[in-house]
VOVO-880776 format. One record per residue (C-alpha): residue number from 0; residue in one letter; x, y, z. Coordinates in steps of 0.05 Angstrom, whole numbers, plus 5000, padded with zeros to 4 digits. Example, Ala and Ser with C-alpha at 12.3 -4.5 7.8 and 13.67 -1.06 7.14 Angstrom:
+--------+------+------+------+------+
: vexlum : guza :   c1 :   c2 :   c3 :
+--------+------+------+------+------+
:      0 :    a : 5246 : 4910 : 5156 :
:      1 :    s : 5273 : 4979 : 5143 :
+--------+------+------+------+------+
***
This chain:
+--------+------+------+------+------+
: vexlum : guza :   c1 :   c2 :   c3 :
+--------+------+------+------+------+
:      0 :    x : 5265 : 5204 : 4796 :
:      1 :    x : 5327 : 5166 : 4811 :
:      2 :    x : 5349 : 5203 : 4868 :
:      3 :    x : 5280 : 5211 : 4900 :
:      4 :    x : 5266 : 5180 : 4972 :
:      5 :    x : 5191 : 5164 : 4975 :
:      6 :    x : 5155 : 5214 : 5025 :
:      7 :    x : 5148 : 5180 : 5099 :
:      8 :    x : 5170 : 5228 : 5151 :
:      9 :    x : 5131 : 5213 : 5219 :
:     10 :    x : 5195 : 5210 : 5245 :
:     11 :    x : 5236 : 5265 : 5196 :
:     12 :    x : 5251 : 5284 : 5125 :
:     13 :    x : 5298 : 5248 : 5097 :
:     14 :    x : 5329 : 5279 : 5036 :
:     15 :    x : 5373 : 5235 : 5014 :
:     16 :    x : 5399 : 5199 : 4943 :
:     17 :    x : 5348 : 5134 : 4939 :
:     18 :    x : 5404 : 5064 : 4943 :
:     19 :    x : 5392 : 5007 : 4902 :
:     20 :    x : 5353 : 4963 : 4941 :
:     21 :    x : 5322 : 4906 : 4913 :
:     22 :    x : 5263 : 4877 : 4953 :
:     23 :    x : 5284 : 4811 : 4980 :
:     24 :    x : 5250 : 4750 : 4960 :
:     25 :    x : 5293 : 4694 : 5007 :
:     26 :    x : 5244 : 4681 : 5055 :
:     27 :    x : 5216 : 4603 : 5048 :
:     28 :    x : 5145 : 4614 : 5038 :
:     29 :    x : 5068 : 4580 : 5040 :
:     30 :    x : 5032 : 4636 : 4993 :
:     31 :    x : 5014 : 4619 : 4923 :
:     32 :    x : 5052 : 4668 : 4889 :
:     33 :    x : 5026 : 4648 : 4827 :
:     34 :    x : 4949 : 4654 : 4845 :
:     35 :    x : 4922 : 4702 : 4795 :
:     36 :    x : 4844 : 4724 : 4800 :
:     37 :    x : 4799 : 4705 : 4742 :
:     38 :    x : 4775 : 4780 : 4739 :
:     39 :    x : 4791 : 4854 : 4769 :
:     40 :    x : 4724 : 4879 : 4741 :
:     41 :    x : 4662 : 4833 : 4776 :
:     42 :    x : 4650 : 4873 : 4825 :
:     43 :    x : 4645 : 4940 : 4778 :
:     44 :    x : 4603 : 4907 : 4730 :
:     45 :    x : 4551 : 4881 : 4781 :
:     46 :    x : 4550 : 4944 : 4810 :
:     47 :    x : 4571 : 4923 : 4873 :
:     48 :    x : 4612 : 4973 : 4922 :
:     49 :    x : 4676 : 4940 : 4954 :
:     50 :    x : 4712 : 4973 : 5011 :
:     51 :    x : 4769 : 4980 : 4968 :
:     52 :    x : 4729 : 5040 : 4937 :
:     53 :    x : 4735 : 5077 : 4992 :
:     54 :    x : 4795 : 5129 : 4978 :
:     55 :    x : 4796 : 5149 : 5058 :
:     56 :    x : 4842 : 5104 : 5096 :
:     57 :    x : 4804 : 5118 : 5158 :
:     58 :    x : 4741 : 5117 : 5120 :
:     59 :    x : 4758 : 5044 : 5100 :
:     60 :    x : 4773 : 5023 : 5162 :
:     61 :    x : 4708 : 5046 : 5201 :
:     62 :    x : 4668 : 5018 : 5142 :
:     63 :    x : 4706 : 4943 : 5145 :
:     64 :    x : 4693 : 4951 : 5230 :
:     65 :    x : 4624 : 4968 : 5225 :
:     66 :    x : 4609 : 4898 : 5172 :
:     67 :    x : 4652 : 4856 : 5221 :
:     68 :    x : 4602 : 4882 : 5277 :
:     69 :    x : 4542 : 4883 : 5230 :
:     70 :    x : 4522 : 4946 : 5227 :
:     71 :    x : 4500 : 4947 : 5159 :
:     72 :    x : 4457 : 5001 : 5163 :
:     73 :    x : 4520 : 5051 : 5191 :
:     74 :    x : 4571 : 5014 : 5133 :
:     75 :    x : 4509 : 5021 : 5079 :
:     76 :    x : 4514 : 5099 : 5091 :
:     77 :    x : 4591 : 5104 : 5095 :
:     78 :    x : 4604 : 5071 : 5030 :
:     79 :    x : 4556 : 5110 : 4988 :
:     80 :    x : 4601 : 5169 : 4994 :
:     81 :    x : 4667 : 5125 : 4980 :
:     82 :    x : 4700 : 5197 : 4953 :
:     83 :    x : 4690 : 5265 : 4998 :
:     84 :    x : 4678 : 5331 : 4965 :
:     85 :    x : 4736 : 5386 : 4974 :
:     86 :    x : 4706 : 5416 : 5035 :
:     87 :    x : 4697 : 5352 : 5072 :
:     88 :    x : 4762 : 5330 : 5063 :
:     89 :    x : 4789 : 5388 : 5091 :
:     90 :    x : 4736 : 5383 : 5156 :
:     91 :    x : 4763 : 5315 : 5167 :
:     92 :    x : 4839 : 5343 : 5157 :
:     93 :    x : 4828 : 5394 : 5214 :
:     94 :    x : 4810 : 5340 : 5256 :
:     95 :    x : 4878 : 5304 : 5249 :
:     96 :    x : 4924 : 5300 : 5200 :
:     97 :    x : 4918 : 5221 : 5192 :
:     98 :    x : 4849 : 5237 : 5169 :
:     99 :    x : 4872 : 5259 : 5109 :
:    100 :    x : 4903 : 5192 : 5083 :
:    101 :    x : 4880 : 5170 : 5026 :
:    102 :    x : 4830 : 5218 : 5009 :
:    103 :    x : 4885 : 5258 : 4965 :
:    104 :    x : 4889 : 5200 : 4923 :
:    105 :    x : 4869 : 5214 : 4845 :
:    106 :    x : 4798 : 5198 : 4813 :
:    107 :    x : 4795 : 5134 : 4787 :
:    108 :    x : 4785 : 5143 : 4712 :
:    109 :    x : 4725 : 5103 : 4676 :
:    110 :    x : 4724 : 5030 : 4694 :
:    111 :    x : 4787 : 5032 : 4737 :
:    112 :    x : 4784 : 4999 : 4800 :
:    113 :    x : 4830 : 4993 : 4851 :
:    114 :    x : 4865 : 4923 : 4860 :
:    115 :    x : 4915 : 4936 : 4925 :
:    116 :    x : 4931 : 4994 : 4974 :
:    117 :    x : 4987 : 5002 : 5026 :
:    118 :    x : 4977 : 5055 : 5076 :
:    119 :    x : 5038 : 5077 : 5121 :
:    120 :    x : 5043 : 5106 : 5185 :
:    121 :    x : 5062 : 5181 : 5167 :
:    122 :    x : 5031 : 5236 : 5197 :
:    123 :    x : 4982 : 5247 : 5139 :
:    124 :    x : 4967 : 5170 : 5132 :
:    125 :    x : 4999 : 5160 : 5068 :
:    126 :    x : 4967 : 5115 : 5018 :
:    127 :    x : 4996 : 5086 : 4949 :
:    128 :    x : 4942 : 5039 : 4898 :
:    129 :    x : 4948 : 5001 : 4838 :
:    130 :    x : 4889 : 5015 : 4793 :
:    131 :    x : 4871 : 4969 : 4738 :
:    132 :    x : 4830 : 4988 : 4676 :
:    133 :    x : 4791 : 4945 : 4629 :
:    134 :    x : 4818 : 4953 : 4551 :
:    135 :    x : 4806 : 4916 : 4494 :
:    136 :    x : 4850 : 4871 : 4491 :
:    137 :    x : 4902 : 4876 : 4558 :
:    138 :    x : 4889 : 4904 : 4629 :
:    139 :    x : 4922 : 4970 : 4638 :
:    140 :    x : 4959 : 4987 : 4707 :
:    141 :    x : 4978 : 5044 : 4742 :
:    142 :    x : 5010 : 5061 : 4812 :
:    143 :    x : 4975 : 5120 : 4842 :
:    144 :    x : 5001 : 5163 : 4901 :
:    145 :    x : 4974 : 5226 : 4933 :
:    146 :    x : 5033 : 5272 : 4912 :
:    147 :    x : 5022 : 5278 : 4830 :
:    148 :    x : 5062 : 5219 : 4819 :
:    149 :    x : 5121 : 5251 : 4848 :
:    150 :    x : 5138 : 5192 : 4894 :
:    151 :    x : 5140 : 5139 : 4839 :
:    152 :    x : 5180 : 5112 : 4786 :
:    153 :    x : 5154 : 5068 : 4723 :
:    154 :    x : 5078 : 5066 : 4744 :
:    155 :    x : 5053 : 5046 : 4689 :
:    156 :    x : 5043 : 4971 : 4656 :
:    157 :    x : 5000 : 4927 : 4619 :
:    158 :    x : 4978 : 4855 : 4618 :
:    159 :    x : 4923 : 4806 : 4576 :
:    160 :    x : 4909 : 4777 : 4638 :
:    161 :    x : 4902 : 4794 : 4715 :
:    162 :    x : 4978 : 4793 : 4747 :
:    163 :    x : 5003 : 4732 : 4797 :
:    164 :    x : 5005 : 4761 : 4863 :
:    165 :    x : 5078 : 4753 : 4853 :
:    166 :    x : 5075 : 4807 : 4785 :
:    167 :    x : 5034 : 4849 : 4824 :
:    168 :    x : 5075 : 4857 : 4884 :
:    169 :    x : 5132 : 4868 : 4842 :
:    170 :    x : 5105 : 4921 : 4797 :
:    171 :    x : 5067 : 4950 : 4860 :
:    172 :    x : 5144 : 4953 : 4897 :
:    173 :    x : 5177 : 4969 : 4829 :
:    174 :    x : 5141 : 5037 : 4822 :
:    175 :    x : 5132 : 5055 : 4890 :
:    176 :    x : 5199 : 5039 : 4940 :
:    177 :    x : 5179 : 5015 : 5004 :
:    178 :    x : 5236 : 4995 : 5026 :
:    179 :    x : 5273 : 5061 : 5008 :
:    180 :    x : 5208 : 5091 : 5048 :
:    181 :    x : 5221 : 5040 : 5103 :
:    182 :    x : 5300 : 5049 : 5110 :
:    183 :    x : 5296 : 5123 : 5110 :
:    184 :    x : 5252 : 5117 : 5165 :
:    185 :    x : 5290 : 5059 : 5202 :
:    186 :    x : 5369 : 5058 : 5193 :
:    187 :    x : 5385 : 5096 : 5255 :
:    188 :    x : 5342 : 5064 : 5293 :
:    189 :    x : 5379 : 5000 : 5288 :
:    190 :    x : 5311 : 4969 : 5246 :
:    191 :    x : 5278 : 4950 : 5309 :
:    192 :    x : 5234 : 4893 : 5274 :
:    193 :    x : 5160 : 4902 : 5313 :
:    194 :    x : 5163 : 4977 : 5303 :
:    195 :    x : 5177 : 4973 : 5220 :
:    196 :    x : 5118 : 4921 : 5212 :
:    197 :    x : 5076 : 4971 : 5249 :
:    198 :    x : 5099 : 5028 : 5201 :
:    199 :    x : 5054 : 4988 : 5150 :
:    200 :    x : 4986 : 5013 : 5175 :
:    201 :    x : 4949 : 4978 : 5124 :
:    202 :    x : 4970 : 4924 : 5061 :
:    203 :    x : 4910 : 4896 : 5027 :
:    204 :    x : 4870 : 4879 : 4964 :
:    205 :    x : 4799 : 4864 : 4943 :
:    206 :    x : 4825 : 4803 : 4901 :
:    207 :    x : 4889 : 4778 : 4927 :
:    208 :    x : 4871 : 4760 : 4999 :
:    209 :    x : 4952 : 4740 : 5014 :
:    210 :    x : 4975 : 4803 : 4991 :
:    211 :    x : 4994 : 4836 : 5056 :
:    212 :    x : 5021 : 4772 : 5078 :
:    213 :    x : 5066 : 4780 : 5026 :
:    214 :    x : 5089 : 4849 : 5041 :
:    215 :    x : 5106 : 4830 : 5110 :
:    216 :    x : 5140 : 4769 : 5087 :
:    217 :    x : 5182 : 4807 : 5047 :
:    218 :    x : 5198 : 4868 : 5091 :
:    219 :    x : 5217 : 4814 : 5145 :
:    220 :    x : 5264 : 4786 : 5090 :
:    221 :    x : 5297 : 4859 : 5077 :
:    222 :    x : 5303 : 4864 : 5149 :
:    223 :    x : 5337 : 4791 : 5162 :
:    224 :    x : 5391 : 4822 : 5109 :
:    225 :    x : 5400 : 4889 : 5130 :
:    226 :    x : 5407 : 4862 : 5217 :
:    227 :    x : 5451 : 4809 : 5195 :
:    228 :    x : 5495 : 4869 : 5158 :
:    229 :    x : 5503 : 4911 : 5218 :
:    230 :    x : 5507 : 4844 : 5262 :
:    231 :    x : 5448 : 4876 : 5296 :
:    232 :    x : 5420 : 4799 : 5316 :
:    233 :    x : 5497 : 4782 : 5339 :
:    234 :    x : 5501 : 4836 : 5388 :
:    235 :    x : 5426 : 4821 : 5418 :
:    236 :    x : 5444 : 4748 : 5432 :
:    237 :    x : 5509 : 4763 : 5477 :
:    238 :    x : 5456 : 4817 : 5514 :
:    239 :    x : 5420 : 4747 : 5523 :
+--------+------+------+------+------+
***
């Protein structure tokens, strides 16, 4: 899997060998990277349906509108179906390929739950989870894509307790490379800084609530090093 560029082409394919990139971490921050949630599994074993159950990225979205305007009764019917069968997910497919984010994503298995998503701004919609599962002693992790896998790299970990938001990112990043996803998309375009943030259609997690405040954090990081590398920010200022 070394040499595999994670697939993002709303722009073009890029098929080229992955670099070493580590995500950067520089960035003075306010987020407790150490917050950890008492539990992954409330939620599941008060039967209670979170948005994050919702495989559709488009899905999800409509559903957390439709609470935010109250309309309970709408969101109550959308989240009872939080996976479509085979021959509505192709309906929705043939309506626009963005449709069909997320809803390629595998089954969750047992008690797994999912813990946090990134959607990007492909033309399918692309989304990437961690899923958690209950053992009996440790918490068992995986990183799930909607290609078989084939976009990731170590997805698998343990842990006797829930992750930091600080493990978690890393792991999440570890297995799945953004910012091979984001460069591949970005280096000749001179990594105009609005338009990469934007790429990221959607960072988020039912139990870390400064997760995609993270991400961005630490794609404006990468972005601070890789402008100051190509003296991008240099040759703005004498525009100025």
């Amino acid at each position: 899997m070394g040499g595999f560029v994670p697939y993002c082409d709303p722009r073009r394919i890029v098929k080229v060998a992955k670099k070493e990139m580590a995500m950067p971490t520089t960035r003075s921050s306010a987020i407790d990277l150490a917050y950890r949630p008492e539990t992954y599994f409330w939620a599941h074993d008060k039967k209670i349906t979170l948005s994050s159950d919702i495989k559709g990225a488009e899905r999800k979205a409509l559903y957390e509108r439709l609470v935010e305007a109250d309309e309970t009764e709408l969101a109550s019917t959308l989240i009872q179906e939080p996976t479509l069968s085979r021959n509505d997910r192709e309906s929705i497919g043939r309506i626009h390929p963005r449709f069909m984010g997320g809803e390629y994503l595998p089954d969750r298995l047992g008690e797994e739950v999912e813990i946090a998503r990134i959607t990007i701004a492909s033309t399918t919609q692309d989304v990437t989870c961690v899923y958690a599962k209950r053992g009996k002693n440790r918490i068992y992790y995986r990183v799930v894509d909607e290609y078989g896998g084939d976009t990731l790299n170590n997805p698998c970990r343990t842990s006797s307790k829930p992750l930091t938001l600080k493990q978690l990112t890393d792991f999440f990043i570890g297995a799945w490379d953004l910012i091979a996803c984001l460069d591949a998309n970005f280096e000749y375009e001179n990594y105009p800084r609005e338009e990469v943030h934007d790429f990221i259609v959607d960072a988020s997690s039912s139990f870390y609530a400064e997760f995609g405040e993270l991400i961005h954090e630490r794609i404006d990081s990468w972005l601070d090093e890789r402008r100051a590398a190509l003296g991008l920010d240099e040759e703005e200022t004498k525009k100025d």
